[in-house]
TILO-821386 format. One record per residue: residue number from 1; residue in three letters; y, z, x of N, C-alpha, C, O in turn. Coordinates in Angstrom, 3 decimals, m for minus. Each point is the difference from the previous one (the first is absolute). Layout:
N
SITE  num  residuo      n.py      n.pz      n.px     ca.py     ca.pz     ca.px      c.py      c.pz      c.px      o.py      o.pz      o.px
SITE  NUM      ALA         Y         Z         X         Y         Z         X         Y         Z         X         Y         Z         X
...
***
This chain:
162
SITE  num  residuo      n.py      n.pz      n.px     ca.py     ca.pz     ca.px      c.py      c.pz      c.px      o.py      o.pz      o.px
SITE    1      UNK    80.301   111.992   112.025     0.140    m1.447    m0.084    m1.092    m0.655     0.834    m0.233     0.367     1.151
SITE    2      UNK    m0.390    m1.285    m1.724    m1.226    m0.975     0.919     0.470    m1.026     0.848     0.761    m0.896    m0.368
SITE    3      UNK    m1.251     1.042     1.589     0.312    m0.898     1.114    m0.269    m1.460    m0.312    m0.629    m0.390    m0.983
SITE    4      UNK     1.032    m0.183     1.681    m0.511    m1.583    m0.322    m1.449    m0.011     0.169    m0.660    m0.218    m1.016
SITE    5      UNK     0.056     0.412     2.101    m1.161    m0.170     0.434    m0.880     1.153    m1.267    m1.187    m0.135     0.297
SITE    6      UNK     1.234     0.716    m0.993    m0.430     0.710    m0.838     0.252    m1.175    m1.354    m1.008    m0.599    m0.375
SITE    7      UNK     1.870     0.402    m0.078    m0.152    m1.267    m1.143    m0.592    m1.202     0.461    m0.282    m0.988    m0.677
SITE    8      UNK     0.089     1.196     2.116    m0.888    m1.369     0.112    m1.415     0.223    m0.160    m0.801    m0.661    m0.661
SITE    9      UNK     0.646     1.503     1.235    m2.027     0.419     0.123     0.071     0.345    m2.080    m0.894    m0.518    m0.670
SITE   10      UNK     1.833     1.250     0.052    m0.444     0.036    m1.389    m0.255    m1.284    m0.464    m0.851    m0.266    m0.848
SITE   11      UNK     1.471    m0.411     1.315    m0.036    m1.738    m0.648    m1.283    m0.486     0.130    m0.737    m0.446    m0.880
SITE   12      UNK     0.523     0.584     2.156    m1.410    m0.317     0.406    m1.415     0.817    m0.038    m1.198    m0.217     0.180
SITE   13      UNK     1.791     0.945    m0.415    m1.357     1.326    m1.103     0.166    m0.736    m1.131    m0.984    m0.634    m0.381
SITE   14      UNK     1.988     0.563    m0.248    m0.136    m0.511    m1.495    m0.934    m1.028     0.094    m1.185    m0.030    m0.332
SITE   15      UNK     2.065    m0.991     0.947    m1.092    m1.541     0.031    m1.480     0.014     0.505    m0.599    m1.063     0.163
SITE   16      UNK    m0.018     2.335     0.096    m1.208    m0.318     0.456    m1.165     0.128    m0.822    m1.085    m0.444     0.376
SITE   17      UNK     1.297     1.230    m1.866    m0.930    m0.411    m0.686    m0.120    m1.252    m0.501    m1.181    m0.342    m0.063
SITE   18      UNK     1.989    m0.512    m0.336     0.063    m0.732    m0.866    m0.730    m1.209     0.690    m0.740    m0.834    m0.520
SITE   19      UNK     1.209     0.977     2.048    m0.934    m0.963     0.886    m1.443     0.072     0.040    m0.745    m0.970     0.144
SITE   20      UNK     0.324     2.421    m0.308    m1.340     0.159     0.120    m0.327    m0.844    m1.183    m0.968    m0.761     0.010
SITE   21      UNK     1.816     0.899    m1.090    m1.003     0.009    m1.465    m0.249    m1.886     0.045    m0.935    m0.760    m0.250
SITE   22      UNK     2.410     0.613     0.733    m0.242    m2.108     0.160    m0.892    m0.296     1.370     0.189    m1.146     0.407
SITE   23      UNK    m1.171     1.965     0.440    m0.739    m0.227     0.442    m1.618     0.229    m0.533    m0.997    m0.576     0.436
SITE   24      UNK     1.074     1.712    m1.632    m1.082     0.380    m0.640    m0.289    m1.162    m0.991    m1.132    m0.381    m0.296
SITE   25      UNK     2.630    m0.283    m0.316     0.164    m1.195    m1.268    m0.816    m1.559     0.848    m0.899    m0.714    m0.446
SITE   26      UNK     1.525     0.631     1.551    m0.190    m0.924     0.840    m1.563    m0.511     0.127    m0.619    m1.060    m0.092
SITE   27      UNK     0.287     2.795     0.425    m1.385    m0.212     0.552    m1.189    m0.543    m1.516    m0.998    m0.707     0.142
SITE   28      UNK     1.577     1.378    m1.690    m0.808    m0.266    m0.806     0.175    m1.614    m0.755    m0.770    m0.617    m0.735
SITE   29      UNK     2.068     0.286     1.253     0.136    m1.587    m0.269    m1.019    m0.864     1.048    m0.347    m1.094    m0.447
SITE   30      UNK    m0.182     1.463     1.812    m0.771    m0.821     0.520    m1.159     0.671    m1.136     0.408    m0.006    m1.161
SITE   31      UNK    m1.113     0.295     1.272    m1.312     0.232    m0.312     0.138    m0.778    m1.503    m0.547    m1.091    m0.159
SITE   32      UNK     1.277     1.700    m0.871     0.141    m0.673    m1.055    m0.192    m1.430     0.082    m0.972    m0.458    m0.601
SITE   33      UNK     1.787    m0.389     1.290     0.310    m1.393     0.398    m1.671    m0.303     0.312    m0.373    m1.103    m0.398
SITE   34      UNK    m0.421     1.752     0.905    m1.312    m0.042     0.538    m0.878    m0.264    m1.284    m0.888    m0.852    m0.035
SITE   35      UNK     1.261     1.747    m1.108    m0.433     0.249    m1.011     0.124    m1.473    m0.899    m0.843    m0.618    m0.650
SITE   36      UNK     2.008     0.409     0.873     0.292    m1.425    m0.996    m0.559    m0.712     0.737    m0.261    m0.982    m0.694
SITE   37      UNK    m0.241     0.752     2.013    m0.363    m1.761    m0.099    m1.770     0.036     0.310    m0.757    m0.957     0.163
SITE   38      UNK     0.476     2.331    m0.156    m1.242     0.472    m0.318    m0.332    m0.765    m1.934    m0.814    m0.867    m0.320
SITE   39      UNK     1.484     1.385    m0.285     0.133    m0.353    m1.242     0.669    m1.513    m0.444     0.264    m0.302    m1.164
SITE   40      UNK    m0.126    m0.272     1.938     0.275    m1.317     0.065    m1.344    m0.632     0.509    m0.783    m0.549    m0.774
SITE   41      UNK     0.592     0.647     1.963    m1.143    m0.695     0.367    m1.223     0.200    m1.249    m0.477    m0.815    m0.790
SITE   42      UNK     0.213     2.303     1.012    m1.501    m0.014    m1.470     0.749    m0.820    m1.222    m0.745    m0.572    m0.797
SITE   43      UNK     2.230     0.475     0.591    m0.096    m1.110    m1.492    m0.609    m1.342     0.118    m0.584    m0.624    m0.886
SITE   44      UNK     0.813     0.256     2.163     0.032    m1.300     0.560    m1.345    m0.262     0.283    m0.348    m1.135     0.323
SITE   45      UNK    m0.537     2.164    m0.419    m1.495     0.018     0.321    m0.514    m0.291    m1.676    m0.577    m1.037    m0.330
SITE   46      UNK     0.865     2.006    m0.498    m0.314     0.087    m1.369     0.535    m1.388    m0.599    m0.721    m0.488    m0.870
SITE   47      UNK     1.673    m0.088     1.152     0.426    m1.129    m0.614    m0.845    m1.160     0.157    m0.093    m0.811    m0.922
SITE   48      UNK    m0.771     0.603     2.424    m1.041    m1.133     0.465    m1.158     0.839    m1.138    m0.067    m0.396    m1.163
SITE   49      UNK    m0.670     1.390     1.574    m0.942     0.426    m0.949     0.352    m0.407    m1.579    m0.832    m0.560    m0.714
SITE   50      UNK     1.415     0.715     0.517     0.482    m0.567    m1.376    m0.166    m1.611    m0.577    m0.509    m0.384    m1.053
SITE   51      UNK     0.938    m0.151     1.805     0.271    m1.089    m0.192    m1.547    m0.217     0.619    m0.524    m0.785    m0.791
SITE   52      UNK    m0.255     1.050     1.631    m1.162    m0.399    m0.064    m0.849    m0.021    m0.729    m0.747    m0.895    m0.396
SITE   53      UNK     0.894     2.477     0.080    m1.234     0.507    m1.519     0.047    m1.058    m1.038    m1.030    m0.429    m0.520
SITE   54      UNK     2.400    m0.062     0.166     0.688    m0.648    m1.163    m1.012    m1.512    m0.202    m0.502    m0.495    m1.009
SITE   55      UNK     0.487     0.011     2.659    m0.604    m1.640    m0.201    m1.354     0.422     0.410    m0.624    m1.048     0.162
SITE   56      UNK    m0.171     2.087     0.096    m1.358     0.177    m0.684    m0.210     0.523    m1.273    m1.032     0.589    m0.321
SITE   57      UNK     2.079    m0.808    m0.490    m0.361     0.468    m1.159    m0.088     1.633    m0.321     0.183     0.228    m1.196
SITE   58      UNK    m0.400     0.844     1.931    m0.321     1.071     0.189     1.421     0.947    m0.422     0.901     0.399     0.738
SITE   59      UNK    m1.096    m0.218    m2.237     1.204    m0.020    m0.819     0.393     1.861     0.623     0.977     0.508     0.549
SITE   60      UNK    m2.386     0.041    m1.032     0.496     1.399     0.291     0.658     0.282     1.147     1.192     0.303     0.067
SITE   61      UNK    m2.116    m0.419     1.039     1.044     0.139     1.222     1.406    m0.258    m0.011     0.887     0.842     0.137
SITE   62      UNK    m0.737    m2.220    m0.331     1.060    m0.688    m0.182     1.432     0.698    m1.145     1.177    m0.272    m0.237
SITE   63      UNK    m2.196     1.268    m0.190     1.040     1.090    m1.200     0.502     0.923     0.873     1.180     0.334     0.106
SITE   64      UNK    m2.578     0.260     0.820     0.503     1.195     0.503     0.940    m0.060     0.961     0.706     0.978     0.247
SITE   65      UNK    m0.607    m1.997     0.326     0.693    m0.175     1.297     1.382    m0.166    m0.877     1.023     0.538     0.423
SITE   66      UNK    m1.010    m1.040    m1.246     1.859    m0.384    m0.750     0.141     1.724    m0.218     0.954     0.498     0.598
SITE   67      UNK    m1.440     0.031    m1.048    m0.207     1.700    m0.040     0.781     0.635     1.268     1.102     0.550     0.000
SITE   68      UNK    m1.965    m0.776     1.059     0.605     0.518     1.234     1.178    m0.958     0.408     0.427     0.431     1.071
SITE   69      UNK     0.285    m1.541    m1.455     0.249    m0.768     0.521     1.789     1.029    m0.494     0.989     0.309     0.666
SITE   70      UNK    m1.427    m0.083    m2.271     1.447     0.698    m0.693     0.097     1.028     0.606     1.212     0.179     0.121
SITE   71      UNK    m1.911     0.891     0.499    m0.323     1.126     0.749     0.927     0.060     1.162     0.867     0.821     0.300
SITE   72      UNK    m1.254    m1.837     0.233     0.643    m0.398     1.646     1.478    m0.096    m0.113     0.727     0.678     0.727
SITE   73      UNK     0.008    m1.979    m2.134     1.049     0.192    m0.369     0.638     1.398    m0.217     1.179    m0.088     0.344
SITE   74      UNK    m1.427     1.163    m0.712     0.247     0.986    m0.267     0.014     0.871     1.332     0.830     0.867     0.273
SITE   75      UNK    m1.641    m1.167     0.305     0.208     0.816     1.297     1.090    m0.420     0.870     0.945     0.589     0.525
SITE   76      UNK    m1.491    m2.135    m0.537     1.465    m0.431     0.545     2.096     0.814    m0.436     0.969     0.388     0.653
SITE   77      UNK    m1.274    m0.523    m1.796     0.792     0.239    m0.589     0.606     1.633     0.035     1.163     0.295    m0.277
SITE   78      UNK    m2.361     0.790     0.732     0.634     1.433     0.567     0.292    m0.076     1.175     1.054     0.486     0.410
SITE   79      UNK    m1.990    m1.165     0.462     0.159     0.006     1.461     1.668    m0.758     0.156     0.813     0.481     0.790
SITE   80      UNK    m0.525    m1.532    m1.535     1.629    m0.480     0.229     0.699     1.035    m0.618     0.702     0.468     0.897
SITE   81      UNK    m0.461     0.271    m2.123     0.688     1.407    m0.539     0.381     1.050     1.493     1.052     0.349     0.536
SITE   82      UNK    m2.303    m0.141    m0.298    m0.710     0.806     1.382     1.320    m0.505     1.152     0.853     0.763     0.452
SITE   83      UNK    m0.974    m2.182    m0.164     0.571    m0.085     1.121     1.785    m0.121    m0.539     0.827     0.518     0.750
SITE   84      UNK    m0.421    m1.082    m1.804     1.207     0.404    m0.675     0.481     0.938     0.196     1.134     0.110     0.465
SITE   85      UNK    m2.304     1.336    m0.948     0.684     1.105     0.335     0.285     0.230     1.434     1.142     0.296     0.354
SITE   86      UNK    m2.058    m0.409     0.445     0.223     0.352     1.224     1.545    m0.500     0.896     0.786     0.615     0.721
SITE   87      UNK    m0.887    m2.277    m1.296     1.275    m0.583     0.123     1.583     1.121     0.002     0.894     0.320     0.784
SITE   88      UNK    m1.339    m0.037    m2.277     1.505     0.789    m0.157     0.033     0.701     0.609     0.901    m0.135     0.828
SITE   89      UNK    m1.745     1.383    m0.687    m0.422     0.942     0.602     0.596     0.106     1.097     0.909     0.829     0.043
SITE   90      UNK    m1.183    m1.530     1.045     0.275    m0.727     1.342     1.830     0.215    m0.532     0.749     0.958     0.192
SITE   91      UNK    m0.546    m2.029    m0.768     1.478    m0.179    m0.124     0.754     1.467    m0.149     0.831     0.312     0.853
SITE   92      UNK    m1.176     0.719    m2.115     0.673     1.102    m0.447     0.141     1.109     1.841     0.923     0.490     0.649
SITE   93      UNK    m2.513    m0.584    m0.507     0.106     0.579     1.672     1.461    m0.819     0.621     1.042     0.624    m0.205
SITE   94      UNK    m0.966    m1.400     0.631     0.592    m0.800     0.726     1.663     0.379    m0.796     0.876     0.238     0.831
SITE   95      UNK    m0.512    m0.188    m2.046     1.458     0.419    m0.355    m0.401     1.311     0.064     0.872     0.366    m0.787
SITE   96      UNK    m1.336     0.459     1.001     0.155     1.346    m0.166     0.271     0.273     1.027     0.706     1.009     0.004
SITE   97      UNK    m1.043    m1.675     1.640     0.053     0.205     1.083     2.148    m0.566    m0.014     0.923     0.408     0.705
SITE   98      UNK    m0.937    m0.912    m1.259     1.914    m0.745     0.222     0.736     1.230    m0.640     1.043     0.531     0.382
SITE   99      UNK    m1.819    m0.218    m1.419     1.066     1.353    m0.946     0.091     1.118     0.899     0.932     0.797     0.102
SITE  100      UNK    m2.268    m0.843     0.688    m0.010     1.307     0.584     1.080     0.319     1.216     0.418     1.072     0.439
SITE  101      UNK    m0.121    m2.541    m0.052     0.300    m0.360     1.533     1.725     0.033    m0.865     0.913     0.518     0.643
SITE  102      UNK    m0.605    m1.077    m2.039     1.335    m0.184    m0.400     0.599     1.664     0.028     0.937     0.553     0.575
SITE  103      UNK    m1.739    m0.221    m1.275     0.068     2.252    m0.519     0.385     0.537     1.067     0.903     0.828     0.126
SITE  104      UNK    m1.751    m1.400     0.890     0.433     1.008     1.513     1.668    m0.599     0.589     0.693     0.794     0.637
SITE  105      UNK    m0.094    m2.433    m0.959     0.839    m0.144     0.129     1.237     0.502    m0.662     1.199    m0.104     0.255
SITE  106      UNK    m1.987     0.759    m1.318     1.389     0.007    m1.121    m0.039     1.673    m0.016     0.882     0.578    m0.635
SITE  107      UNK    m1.459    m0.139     1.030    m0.074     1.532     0.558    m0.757     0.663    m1.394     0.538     0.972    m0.532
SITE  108      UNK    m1.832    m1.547    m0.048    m0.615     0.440    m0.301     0.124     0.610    m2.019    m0.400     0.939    m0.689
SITE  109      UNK     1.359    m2.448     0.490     0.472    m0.054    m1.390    m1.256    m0.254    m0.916    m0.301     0.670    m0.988
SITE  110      UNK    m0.357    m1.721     1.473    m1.517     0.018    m0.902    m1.269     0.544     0.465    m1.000    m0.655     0.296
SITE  111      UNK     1.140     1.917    m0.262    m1.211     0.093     1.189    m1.385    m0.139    m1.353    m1.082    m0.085     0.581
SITE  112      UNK     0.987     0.064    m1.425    m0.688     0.112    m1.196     0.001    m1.936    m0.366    m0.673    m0.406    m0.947
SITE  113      UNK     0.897     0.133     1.184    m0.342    m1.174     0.072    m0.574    m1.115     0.778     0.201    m1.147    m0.399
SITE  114      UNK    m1.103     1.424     1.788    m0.497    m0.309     0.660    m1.411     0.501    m0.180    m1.012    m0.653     0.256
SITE  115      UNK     1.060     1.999    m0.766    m1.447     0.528    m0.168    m0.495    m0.473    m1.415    m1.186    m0.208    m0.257
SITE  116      UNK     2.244     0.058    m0.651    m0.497    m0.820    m1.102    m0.565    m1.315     0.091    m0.809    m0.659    m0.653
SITE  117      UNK     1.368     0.530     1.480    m0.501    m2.384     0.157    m2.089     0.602     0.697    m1.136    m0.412    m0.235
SITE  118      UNK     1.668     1.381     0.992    m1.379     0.051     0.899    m1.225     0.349    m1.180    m1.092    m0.567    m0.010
SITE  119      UNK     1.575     1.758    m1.099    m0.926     0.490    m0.643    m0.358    m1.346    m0.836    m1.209    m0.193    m0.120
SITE  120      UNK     1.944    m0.629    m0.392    m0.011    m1.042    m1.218    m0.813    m1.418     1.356    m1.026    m0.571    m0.368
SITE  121      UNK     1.404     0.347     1.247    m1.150    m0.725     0.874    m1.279     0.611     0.163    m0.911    m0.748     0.352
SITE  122      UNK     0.550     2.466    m0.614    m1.408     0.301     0.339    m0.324    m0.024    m1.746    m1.217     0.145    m0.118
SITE  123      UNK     1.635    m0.228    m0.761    m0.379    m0.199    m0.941    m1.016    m1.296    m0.479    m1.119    m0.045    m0.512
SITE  124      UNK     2.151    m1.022     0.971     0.033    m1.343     0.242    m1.607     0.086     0.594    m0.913    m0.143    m0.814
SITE  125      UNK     0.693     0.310     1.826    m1.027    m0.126     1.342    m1.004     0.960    m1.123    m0.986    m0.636    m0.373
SITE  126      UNK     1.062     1.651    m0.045    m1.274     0.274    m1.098    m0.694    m0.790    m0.766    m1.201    m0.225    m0.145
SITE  127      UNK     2.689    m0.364    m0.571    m0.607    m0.831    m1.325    m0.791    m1.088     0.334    m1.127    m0.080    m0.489
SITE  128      UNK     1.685    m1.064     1.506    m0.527    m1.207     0.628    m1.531     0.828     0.836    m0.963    m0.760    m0.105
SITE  129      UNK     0.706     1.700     0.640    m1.073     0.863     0.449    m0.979     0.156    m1.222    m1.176    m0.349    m0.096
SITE  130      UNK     1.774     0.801    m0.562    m1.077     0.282    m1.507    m0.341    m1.487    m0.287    m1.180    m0.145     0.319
SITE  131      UNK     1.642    m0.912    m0.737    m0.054    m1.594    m0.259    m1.223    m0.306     0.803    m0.891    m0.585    m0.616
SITE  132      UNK     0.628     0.934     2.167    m1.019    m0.094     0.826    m1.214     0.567    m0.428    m1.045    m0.457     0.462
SITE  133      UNK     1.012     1.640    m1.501    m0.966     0.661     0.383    m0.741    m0.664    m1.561    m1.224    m0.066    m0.108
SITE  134      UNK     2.051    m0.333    m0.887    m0.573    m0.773    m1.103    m0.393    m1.163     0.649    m0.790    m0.548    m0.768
SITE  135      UNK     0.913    m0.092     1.725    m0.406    m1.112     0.497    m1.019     0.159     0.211    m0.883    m0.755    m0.406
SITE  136      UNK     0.670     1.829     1.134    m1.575     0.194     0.564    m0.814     0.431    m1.123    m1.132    m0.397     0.275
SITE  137      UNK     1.103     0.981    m1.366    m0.765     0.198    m0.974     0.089    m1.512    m0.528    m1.056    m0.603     0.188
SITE  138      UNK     2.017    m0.121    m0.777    m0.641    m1.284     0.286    m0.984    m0.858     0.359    m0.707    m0.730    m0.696
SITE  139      UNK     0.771     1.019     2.623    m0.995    m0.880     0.780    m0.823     0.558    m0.201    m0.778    m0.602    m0.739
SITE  140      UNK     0.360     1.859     1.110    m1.650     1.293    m0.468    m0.407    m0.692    m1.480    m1.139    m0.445    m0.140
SITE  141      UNK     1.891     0.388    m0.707    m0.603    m0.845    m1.451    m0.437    m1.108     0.485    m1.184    m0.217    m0.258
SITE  142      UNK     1.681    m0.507     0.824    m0.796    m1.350    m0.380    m0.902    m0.262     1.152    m0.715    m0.988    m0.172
SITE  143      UNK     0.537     1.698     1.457    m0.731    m0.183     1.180    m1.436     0.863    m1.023    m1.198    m0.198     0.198
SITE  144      UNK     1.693     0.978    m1.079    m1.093     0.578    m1.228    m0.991    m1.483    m0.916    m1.146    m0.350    m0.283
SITE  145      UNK     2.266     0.018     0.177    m0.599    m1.101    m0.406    m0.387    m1.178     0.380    m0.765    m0.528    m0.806
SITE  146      UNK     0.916     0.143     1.388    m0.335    m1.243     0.812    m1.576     0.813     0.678    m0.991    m0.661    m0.310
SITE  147      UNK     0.758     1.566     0.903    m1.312     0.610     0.403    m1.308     0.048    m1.219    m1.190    m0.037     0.312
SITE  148      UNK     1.696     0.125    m1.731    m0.841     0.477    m1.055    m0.008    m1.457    m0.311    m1.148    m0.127    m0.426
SITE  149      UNK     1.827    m1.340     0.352    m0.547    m1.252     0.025    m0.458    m0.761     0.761    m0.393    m1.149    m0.199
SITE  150      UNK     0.430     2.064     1.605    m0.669    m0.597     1.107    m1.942     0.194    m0.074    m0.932    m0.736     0.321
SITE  151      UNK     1.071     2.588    m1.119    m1.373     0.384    m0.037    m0.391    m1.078    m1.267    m0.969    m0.758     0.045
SITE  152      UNK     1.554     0.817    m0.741    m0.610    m0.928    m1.608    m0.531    m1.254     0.583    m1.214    m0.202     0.034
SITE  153      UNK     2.154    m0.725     0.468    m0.051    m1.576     0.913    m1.850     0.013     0.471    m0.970    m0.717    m0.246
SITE  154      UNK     1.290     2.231     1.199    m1.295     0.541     0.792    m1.375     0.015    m0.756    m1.019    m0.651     0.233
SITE  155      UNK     1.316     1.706    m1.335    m0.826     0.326    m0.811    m0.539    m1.363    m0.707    m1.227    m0.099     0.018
SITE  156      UNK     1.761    m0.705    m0.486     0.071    m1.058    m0.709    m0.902    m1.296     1.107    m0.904    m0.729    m0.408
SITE  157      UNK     1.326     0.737     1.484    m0.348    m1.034     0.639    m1.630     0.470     0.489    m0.719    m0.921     0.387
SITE  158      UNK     0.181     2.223    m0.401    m1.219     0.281    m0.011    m1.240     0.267    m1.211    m1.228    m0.084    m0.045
SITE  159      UNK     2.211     0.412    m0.776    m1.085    m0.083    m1.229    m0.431    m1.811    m0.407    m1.080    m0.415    m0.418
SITE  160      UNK     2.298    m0.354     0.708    m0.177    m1.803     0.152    m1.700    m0.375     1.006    m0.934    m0.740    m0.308
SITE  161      UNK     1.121     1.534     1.410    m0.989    m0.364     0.575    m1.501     0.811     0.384    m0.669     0.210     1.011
SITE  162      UNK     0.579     0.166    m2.803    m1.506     0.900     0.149    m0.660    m0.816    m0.795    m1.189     0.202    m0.244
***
C-alpha cells in the first residue's frame, strides 16, 4: 500500500511535464506575438508606399506592393492559427495537469487520461509550429521579391541616366 507522502510526490511527478510543456508553449507565444506586430508594422509600411506610388502615378509599383500587401495578410493570418494553436495548447497542458492531480485523488481510475490530454496538446503545439514554418516560406518569398524590384527600380533608374 502507498504512503501518503508517496501519492503526493506521484502527483507531483505527474504534474511536472505538462508544466514544462506550458513553459515551452509560453515561451513560443512571446516570440510569435513578436512575429505579428513585426508583420503589422511592415503592412503599415507597405500601405504608405502604396498609396504613395498610387499619386505618382507609378502604377507598377503600386501593383506590386498590393501583391505583398495580400502576402502580409496571409502571414498574418498563420502567425494568428500559430498563436491559436499555441493558445489551446497552453490550455490542454494546463487540464492535463487537473486530471493528473484528480487520478492521483481518485486512486488512479484514469490514469490514461491525463497522458492523453498531454499527447493531443503536443499535437496541438506541432500543428500551430508547422503554421510558423509556412509563414516563413512566406516572408523568404516575398523579402525574394521585393529585392528583384528593388534591383529592376535600380536597373531602370540607371539605364534613365546614360
Amino acid at each position: 500500500m502507498r504512503t501518503i507522502l508517496e501519492a503526493d510526490l506521484s502527483m507531483v511527478s505527474a504534474m511536472i511535464t505538462p508544466a514544462i510543456l506550458i513553459l515551452a508553449a509560453g515561451s513560443l507565444v512571446s516570440s510569435t506575438l513578436v512575429r505579428l506586430g513585426r508583420v503589422v508594422d511592415q503592412t503599415r509600411v507597405l500601405l504608405g508606399q502604396s498609396e504613395r506610388f498610387r499619386s505618382e502615378g507609378n502604377v507598377e509599383h503600386a501593383a506590386a506592393i498590393e501583391q505583398w500587401l495580400d502576402r502580409q495578410l496571409r502571414r498574418a493570418a498563420l502567425v494568428r492559427n500559430a498563436l491559436w494553436g499555441y493558445y489551446i495548447a497552453i490550455a490542454l497542458f494546463l487540464l492535463s495537469s487537473i486530471v493528473l492531480a484528480f487520478n492521483t485523488a481518485l486512486h488512479g481510475r484514469f490514469d490514461w487520461l491525463g497522458a492523453l490530454i498531454v499527447v493531443l496538446g503536443g499535437i496541438v503545439l506541432m500543428l500551430a509550429t508547422s503554421a510558423l514554418v509556412v509563414e516563413v516560406g512566406v516572408s523568404a518569398g516575398s523579402l525574394k521579391e521585393e529585392v528583384e524590384l528593388h534591383k529592376r527600380r535600380f536597373a531602370s533608374g540607371h539605364q534613365g541616366r546614360r
